[in-house]
matplotlib code that plots the C-alpha trace (Angstrom):
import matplotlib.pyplot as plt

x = [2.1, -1.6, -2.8, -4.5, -0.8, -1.0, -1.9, -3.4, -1.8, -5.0, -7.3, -4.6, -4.5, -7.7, -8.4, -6.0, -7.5, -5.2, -5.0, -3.2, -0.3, -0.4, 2.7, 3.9, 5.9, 1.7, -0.2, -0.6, 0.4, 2.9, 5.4, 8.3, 9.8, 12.9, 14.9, 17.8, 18.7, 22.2, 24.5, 26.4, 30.1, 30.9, 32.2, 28.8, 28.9, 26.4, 26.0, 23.6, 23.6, 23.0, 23.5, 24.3, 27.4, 30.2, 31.0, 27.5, 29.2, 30.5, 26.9, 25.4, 27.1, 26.5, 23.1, 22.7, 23.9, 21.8, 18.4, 19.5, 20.2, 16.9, 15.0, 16.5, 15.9, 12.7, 13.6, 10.2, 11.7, 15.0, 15.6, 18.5, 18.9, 18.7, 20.0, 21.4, 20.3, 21.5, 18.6, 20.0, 20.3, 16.2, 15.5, 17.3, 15.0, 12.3, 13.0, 14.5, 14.5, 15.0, 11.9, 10.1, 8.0, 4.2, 4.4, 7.4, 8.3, 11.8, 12.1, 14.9, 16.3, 17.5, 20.2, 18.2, 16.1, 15.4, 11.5, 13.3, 15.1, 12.0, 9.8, 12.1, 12.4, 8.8, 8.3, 11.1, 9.8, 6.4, 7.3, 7.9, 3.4, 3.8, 4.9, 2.9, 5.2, 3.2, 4.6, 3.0, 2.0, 4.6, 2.8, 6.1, 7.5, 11.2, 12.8, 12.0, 14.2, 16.2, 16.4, 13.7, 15.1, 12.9, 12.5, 11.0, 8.7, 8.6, 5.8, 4.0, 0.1, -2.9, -5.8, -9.1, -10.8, -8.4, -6.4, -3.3, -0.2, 1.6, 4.9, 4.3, 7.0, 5.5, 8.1, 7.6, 9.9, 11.0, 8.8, 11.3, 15.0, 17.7, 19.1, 22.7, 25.3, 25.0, 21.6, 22.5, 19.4, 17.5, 18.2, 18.4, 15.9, 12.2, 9.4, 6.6, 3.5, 3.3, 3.7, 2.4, 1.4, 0.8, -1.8, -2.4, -5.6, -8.3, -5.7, -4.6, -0.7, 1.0, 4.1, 5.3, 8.7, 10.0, 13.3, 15.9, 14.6, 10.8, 11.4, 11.0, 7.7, 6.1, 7.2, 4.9, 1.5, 0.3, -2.2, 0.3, 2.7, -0.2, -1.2, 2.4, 3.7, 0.4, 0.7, 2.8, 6.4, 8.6, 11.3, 13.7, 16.1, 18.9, 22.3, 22.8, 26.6, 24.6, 21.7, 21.8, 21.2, 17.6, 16.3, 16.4, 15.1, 12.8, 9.7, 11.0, 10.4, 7.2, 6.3, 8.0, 6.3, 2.8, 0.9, 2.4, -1.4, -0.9, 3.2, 3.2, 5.8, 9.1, 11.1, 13.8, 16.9, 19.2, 21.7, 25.0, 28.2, 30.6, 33.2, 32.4, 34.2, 31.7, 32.8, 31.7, 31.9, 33.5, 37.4, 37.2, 38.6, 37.7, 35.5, 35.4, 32.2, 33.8, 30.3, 28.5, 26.2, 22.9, 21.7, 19.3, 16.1, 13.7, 11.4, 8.6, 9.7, 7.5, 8.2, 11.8, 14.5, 17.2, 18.0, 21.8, 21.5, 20.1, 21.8, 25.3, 24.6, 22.9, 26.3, 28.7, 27.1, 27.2, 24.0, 24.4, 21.5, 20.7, 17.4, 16.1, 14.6, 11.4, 11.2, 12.2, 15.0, 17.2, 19.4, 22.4, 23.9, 27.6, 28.8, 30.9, 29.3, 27.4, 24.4, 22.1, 19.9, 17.3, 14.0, 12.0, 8.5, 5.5, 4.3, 1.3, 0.0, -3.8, -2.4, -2.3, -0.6, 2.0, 2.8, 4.1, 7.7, 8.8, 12.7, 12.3, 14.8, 17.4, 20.6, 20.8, 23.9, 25.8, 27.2, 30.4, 31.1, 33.8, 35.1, 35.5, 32.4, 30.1, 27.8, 29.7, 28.4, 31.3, 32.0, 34.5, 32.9, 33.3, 35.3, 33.9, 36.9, 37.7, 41.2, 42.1, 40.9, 43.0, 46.0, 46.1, 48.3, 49.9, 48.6, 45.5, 46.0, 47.0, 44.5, 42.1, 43.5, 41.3, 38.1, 40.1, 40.2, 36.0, 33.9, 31.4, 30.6, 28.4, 30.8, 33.5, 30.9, 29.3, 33.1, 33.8, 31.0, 32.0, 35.6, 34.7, 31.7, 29.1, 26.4, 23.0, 23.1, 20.2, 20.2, 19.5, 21.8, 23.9, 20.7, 20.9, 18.1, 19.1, 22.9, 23.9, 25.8, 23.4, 20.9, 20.1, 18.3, 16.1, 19.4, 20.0, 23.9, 25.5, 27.4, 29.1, 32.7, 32.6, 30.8, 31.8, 28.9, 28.7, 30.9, 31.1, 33.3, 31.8, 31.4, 34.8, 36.4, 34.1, 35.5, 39.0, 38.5, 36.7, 39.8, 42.0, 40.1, 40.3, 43.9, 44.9, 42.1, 44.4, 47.6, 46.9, 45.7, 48.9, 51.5, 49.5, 48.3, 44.9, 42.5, 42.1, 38.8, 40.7, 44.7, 44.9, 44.9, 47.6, 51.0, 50.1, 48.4, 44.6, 42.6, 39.5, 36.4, 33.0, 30.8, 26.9, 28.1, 29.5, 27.1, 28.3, 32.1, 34.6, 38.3, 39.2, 42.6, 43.8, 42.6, 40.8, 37.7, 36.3, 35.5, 34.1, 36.5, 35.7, 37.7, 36.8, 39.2, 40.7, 39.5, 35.5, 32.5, 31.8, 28.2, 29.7, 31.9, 28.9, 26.7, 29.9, 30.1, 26.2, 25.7, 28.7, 28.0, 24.5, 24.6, 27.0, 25.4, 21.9, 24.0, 24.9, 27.3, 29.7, 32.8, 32.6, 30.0, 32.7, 35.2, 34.3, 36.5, 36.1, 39.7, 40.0, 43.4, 44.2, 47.5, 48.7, 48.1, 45.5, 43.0, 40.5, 37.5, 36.9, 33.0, 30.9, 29.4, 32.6, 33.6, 33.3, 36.1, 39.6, 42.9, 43.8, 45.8, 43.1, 43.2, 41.0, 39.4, 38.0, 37.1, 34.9, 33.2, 32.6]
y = [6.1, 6.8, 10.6, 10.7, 11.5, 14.6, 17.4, 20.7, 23.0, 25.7, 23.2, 23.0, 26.2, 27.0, 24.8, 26.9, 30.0, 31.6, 32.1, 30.0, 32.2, 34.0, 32.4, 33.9, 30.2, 29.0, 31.6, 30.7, 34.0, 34.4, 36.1, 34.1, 33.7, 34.5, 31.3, 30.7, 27.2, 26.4, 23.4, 23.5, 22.4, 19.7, 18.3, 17.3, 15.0, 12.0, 10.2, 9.1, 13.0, 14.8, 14.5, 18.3, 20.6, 20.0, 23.4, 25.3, 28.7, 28.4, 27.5, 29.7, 32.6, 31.2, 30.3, 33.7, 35.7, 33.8, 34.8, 38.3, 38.3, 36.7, 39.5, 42.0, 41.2, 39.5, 36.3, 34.1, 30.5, 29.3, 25.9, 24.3, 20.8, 18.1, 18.5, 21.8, 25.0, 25.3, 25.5, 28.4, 30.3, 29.3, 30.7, 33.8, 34.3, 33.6, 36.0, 39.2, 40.6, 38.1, 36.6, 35.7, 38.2, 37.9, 36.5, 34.3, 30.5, 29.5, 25.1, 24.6, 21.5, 21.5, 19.8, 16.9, 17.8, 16.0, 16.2, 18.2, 20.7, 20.9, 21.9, 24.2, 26.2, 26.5, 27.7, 30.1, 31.3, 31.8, 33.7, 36.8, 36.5, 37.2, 33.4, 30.3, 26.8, 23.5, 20.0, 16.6, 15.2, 12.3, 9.7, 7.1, 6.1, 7.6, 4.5, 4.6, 6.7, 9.7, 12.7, 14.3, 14.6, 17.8, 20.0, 23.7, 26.3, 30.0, 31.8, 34.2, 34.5, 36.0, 35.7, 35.1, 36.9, 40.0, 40.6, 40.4, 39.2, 36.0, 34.2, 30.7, 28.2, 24.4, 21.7, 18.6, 15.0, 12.5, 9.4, 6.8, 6.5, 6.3, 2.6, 3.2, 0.5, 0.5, 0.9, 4.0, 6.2, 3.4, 3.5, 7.0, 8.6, 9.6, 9.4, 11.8, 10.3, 13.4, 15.2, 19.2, 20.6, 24.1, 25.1, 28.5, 29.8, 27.5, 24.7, 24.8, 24.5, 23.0, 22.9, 19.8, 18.7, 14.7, 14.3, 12.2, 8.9, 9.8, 9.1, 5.5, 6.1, 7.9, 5.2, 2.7, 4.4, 6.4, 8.0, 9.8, 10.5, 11.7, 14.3, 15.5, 15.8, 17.0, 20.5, 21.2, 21.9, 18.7, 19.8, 16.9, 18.1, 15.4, 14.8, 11.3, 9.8, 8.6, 10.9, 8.4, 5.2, 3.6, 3.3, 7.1, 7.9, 5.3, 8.0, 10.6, 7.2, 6.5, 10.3, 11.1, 7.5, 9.1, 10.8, 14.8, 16.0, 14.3, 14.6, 18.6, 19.6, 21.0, 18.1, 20.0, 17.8, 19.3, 18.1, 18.9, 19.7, 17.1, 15.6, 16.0, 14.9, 12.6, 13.1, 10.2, 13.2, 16.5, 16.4, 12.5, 10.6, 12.0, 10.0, 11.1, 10.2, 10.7, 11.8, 13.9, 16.1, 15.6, 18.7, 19.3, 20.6, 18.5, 19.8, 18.9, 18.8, 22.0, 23.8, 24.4, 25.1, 23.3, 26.7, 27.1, 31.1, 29.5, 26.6, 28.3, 31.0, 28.6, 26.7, 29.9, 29.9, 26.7, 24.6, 22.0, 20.4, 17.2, 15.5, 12.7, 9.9, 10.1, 13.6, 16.1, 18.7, 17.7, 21.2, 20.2, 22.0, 22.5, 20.2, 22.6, 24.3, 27.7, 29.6, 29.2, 32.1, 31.4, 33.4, 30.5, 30.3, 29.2, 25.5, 26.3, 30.0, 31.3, 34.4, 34.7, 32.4, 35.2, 35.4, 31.9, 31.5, 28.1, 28.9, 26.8, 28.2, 30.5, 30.5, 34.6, 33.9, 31.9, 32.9, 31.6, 31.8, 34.8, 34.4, 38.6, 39.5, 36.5, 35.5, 36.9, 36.9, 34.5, 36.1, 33.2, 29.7, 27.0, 24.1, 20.8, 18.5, 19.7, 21.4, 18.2, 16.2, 18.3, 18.8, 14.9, 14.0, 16.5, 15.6, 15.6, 18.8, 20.0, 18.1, 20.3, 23.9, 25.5, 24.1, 24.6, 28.4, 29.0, 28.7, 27.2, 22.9, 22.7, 23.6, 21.5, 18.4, 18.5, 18.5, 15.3, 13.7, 14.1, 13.7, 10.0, 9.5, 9.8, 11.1, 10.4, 11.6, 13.3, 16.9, 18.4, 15.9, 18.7, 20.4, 20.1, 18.4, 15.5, 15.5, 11.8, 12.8, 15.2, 12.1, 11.0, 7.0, 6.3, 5.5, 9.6, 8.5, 11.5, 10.7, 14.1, 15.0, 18.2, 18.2, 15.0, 15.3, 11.6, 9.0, 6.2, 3.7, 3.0, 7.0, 8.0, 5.1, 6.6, 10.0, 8.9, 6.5, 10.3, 12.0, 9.7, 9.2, 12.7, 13.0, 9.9, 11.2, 15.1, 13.4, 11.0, 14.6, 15.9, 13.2, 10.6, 10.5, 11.4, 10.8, 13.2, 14.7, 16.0, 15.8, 19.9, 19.1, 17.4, 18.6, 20.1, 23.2, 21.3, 21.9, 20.7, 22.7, 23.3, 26.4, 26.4, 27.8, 24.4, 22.3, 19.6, 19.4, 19.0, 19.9, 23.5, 24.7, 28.6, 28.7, 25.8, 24.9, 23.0, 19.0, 15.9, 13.5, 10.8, 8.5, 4.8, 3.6, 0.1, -2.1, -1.6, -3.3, -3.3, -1.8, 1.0, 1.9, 2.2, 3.9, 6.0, 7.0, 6.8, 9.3, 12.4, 11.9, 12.1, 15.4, 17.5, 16.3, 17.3, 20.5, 20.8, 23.7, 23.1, 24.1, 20.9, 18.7, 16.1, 17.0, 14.0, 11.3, 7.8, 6.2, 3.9, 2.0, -1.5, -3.5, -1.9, 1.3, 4.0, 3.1, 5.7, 4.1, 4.3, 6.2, 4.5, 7.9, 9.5, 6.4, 8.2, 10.7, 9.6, 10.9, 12.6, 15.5, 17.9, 20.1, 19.2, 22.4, 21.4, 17.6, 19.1, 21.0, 17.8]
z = [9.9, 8.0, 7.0, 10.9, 12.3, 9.7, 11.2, 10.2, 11.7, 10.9, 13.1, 15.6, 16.3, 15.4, 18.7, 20.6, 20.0, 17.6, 14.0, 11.0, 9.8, 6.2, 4.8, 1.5, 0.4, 0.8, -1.0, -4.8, -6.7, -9.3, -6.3, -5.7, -2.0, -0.7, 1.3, 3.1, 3.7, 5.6, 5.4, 8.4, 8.9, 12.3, 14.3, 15.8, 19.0, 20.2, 23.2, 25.8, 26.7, 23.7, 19.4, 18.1, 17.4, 19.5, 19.7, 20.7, 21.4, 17.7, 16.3, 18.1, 16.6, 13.1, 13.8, 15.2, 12.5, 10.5, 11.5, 12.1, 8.3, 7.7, 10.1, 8.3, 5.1, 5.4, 4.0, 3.7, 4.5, 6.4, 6.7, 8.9, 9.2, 11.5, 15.3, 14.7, 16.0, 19.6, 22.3, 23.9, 20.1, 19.7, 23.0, 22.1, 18.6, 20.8, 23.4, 21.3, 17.8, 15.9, 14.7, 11.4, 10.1, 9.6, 6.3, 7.1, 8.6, 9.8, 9.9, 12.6, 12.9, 16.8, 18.6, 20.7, 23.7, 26.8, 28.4, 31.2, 28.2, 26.4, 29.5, 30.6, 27.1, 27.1, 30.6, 29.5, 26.2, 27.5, 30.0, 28.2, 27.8, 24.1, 22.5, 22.9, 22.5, 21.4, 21.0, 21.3, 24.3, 25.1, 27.7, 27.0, 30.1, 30.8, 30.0, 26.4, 25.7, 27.1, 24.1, 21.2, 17.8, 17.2, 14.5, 15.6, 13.3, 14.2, 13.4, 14.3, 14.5, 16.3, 18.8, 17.8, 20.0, 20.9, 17.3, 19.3, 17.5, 19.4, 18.1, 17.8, 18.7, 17.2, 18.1, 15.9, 16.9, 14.6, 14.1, 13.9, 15.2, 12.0, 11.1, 12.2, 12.3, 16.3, 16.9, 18.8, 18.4, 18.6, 22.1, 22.9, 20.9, 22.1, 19.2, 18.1, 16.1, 14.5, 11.6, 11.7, 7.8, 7.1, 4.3, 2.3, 1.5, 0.4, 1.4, -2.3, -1.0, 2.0, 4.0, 5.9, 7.3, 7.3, 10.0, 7.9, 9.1, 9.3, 5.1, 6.5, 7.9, 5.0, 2.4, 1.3, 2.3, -1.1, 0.9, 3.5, 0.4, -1.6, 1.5, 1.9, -1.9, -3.4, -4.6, -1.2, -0.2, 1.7, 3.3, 4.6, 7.2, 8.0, 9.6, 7.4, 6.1, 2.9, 2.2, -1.3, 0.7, -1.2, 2.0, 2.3, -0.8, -1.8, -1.1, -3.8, -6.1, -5.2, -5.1, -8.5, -9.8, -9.8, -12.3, -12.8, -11.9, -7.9, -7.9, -8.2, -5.5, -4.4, -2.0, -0.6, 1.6, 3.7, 5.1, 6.6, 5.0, 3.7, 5.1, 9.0, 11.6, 14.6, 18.4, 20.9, 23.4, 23.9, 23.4, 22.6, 19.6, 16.0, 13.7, 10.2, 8.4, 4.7, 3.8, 1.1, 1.6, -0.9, -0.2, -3.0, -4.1, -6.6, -8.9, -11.8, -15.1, -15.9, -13.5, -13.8, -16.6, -18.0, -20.1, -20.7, -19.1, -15.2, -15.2, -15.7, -13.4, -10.6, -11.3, -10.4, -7.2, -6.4, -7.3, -9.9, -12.1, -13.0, -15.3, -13.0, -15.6, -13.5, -15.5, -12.5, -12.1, -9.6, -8.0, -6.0, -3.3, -3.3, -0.2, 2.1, 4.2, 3.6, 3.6, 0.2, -0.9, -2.9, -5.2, -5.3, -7.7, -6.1, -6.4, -8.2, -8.7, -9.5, -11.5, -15.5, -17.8, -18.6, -15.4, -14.8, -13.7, -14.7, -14.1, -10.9, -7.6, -8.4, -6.1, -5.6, -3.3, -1.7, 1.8, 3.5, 7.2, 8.0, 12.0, 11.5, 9.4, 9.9, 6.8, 3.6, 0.1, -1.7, -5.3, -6.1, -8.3, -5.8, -6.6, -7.2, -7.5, -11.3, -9.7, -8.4, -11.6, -14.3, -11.4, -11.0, -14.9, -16.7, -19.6, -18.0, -17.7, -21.3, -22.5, -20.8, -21.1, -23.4, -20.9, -18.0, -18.4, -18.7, -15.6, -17.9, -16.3, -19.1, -21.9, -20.4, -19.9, -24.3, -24.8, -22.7, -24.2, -28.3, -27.3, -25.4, -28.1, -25.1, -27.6, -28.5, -32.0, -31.6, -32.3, -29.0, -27.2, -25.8, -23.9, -20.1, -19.5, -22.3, -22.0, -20.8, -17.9, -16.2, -16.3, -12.7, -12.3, -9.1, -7.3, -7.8, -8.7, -10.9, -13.6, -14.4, -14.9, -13.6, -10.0, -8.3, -5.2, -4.0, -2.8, -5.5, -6.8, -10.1, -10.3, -10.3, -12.5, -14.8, -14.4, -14.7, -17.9, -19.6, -18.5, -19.9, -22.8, -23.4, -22.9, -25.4, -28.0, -27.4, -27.7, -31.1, -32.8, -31.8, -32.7, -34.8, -38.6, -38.9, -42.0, -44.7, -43.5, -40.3, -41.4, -41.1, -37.1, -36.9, -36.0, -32.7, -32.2, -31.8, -28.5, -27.0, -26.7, -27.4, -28.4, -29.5, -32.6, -33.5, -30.9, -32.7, -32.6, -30.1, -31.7, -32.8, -34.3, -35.3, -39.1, -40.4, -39.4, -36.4, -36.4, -34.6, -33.3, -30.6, -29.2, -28.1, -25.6, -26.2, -28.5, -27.8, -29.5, -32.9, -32.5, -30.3, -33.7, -35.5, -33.6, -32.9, -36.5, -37.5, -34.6, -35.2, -39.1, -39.0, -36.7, -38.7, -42.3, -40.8, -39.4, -43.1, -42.9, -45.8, -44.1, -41.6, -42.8, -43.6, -40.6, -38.8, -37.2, -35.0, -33.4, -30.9, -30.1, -30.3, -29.2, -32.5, -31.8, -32.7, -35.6, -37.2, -38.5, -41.9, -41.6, -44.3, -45.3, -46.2, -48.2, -51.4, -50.6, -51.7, -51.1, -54.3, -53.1, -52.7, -49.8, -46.8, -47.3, -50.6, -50.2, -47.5, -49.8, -52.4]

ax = plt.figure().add_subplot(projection="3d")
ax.plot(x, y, z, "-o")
ax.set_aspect("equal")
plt.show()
């Protein structure tokens, strides 16, 4: 592919005697946009007749109520992913009330088309004299292939000549068919050349859409990932088992690689839902794909916030941050399937300075599927395998009862990380966008305790060691000897926790005051011990609050037992029958 299969879609119409839409996601003001992006459930089917939902009457009503919610409430964007809006539920929105409004552009991913589907939905939609279909001229003869992989933008615009307002129905295909184990779509699948970009005024944003393996296409040309990721909107609409493969995600690399001043730009994936179940055909034998999702929407590193207030509140609704080391926020969708809303900032805006939003996208509401009421807002936090994490030990599980009882991922994740001596040792180490195990590398593997989003070995041996670091480090405060700068925790009683009024400690206990303890596992390295120690000492003796300056501890066990580390800096502090109280004052 090279930047002359990029289309403006201005010219393009411009050529067709109509008007470029006024799209509020594309004008540059300090207004943000309202989105709705949806992460359908399956079972999906694919064959030589068709790839989409297996139920169609079922999607349809979901997909249905899901316009109707964003006509009514004039939502600027809605996304839904590859081959899955129903034909008959487009022809619908084309033909009746539900439509985008004049400022508004819905990206649906459709179930596949064949040339004799997609002639027939045009004839049909512009019957009604009032919507105009375009699609790329396909001159490939029948036997290369039998179905599109398309991907349709509503819109409405206007005639040049008469003013007259027209909906616009432009159907983009995939470029390049997906790299399954079979070769399946290879065989089946139809290819476009294409790829349709929209631009605001003065072209200073755009709008394009990649189809899941179209990623393929675009990496390794800088010039086509400079046109599409400059200052613009990418939206990546997929139906992929491992959104994570490198293959994938190779061009957010390359994109993120570049210099912040050509790299400025939201890349939103979609995909479907976890966990979906494949169908060879309708009423056939059950595949299950044990996928994740990787729904998620990447941002620069200015133009989003890692603030405690977003994050958490993002988090209760169910989207989940991470620092990518290529210096982007990284939002993650929670995988079952929903509706997302979304106030979105603008990529780039011309207003004032004090007018800059630089929270990034807010998650306003999640919406679960009700067979009685449809789309319904869901009040409750969704689970992200933390349930079945503390539910799996029992003293797992009282290890973790203080966390366990806060909705906070963030509190529960700064106390994982003293407790299993995780930390940096630099001051801010507890931030969001610094914290160790909201840190994301190229291969966009997660490393945190509390939202487990991707299927991976190395992942969750990492999450279980934490846990049971966590409940050995809770039981040796509880049954073990501890050293004299800690010994008034012992006896029972002590419980994990965190609180940004001690960022710096991880043990609290009714009436003494809080301290650092971490725990090492079995018998680990002798530099890890002392940056272990260096690292909780120096934070609460730069802290310098007298009551716990000195409350700090390092153990780690050996085929002896537990052994506390005697911290080099607390070396002049003796047991002479003081009270801990007042050898932390010395």
């Amino acid at each position: 592919m090279n930047v002359d299969s990029i289309v403006d879609v201005g010219e393009f119409l411009a050529a067709k005697g109509l008007l470029s839409p006024t799209l509020e996601v594309l004008q540059a003001t300090e207004k943000s946009y309202r989105a709705l992006l949806f992460q359908p459930s399956g079972p999906f089917i694919g064959n030589t007749t068709r790839i989409g939902p297996a139920d169609l009457e079922f999607a349809d009503r979901q997909a249905s109520a899901l316009l109707e919610m964003a006509t009514k409430q004039g939502h600027h964007l809605v996304v839904t992913p590859e081959y899955y809006l129903p034909i008959k539920t487009l022809l619908e929105c084309v033909r009746g009330d539900k439509f985008p409004a004049a400022d508004a552009i819905w990206v649906l991913g459709c179930e596949s088309m064949t040339p004799a589907q997609l002639a027939e939905f045009k004839a049909e939609a512009e019957s009604t004299g009032k919507c105009r279909v375009f699609h790329e001229i396909d001159d490939a003869a029948p036997a290369q292939g039998i179905y599109y992989d398309p991907v349709a933008y509503c819109f409405l615009s206007k005639d040049k000549e008469t003013g007259e307002e027209r909906r616009v129905v432009l159907i983009q295909f995939k470029t390049i068919s997906s790299k399954d184990d079979q070769y399946f779509e290879n065989g089946v699948l139809r290819t476009g050349k294409l790829i349709y970009q929209f631009h605001g005024p003065q072209k200073r944003l755009s709008l394009a859409s990649i189809i899941c393996s179209d990623a393929f296409n675009i990496t390794g040309n800088s010039d086509v990932l400079l046109r599409l990721t400059e200052d613009a909107t990418l939206l990546h609409i997929q139906l992929n088992p491992k959104p994570r493969n490198v293959e994938y995600l190779r061009y957010r690399v390359d994109t993120f690689r570049r210099h912040e001043r050509t790299s400025n730009c939201d890349i939103v994936c979609l995909n479907w839902a976890e966990n979906i179940i494949f169908l060879e055909q309708e009423g056939g034998k059950e595949h299950k794909w044990n996928n994740e999702a990787g729904s998620a929407w990447y941002l620069p590193h200015d133009r989003a916030s890692s603030d405690d207030a977003l994050v958490e509140q993002n988090e209760r609704n169910g989207l989940y941050y991470s620092w990518h080391r290529r210096k982007r926020h990284v939002l993650h969708f929670h995988n079952a399937p929903a509706v997302f809303e979304f106030s979105v900032p603008k990529v780039e805006h011309t207003g004032l300075q004090l007018h800059a939003v630089s929270t990034g996208p807010k998650l306003e509401c999640r919406y679960v599927w009700d067979d009685a009421g449809g789309w319904v807002a869901s009040a409750a936090c969704a689970d992200t395998g933390l349930t079945q994490l503390f539910a799996c030990d029992a003293k797992v599980a009282t290890a973790f009862s203080a966390l366990s009882k806060d909705d906070s991922r963030l509190r529960i994740e700064r106390a994982v990380a003293i407790s299993c001596g995780l930390i940096s040792g630099a001051d801010d180490w507890y931030a969001a966008g610094t914290l160790a195990s909201l840190s994301m590398s190229d291969d966009e593997v997660t490393k945190r305790l509390t939202v487990r989003l991707e299927r991976n070995e190395e992942s969750d041996t990492d999450r279980h060691g934490q846990l049971q670091s966590v409940s050995a480090l809770h039981e040796i405060l509880a049954t073990k000897p501890l050293p004299i700068q800690i010994r008034n925790l012992s006896g029972g009683g002590a419980s994990i926790y965190w609180t940004k009024k001690s960022p710096h400690t991880n043990v609290i206990k009714a009436g003494v005051e809080p301290a650092h303890v971490a725990f090492l596992g079995f018998q680990p390295k002798r530099r890890r011990i002392e940056d272990a120690c260096d690292a909780a000492y120096g934070l609460l003796h730069r802290e310098n609050e007298p009551g716990r300056r000195h409350r700090v501890a390092v153990c780690y066990l050996t085929v002896d037992g537990p052994v506390f580390e005697k911290i080099k800096q607390l070396t002049h502090i003796a047991d002479d029958g003081k009270s801990p109280t007042s050898i932390a004052r010395a």
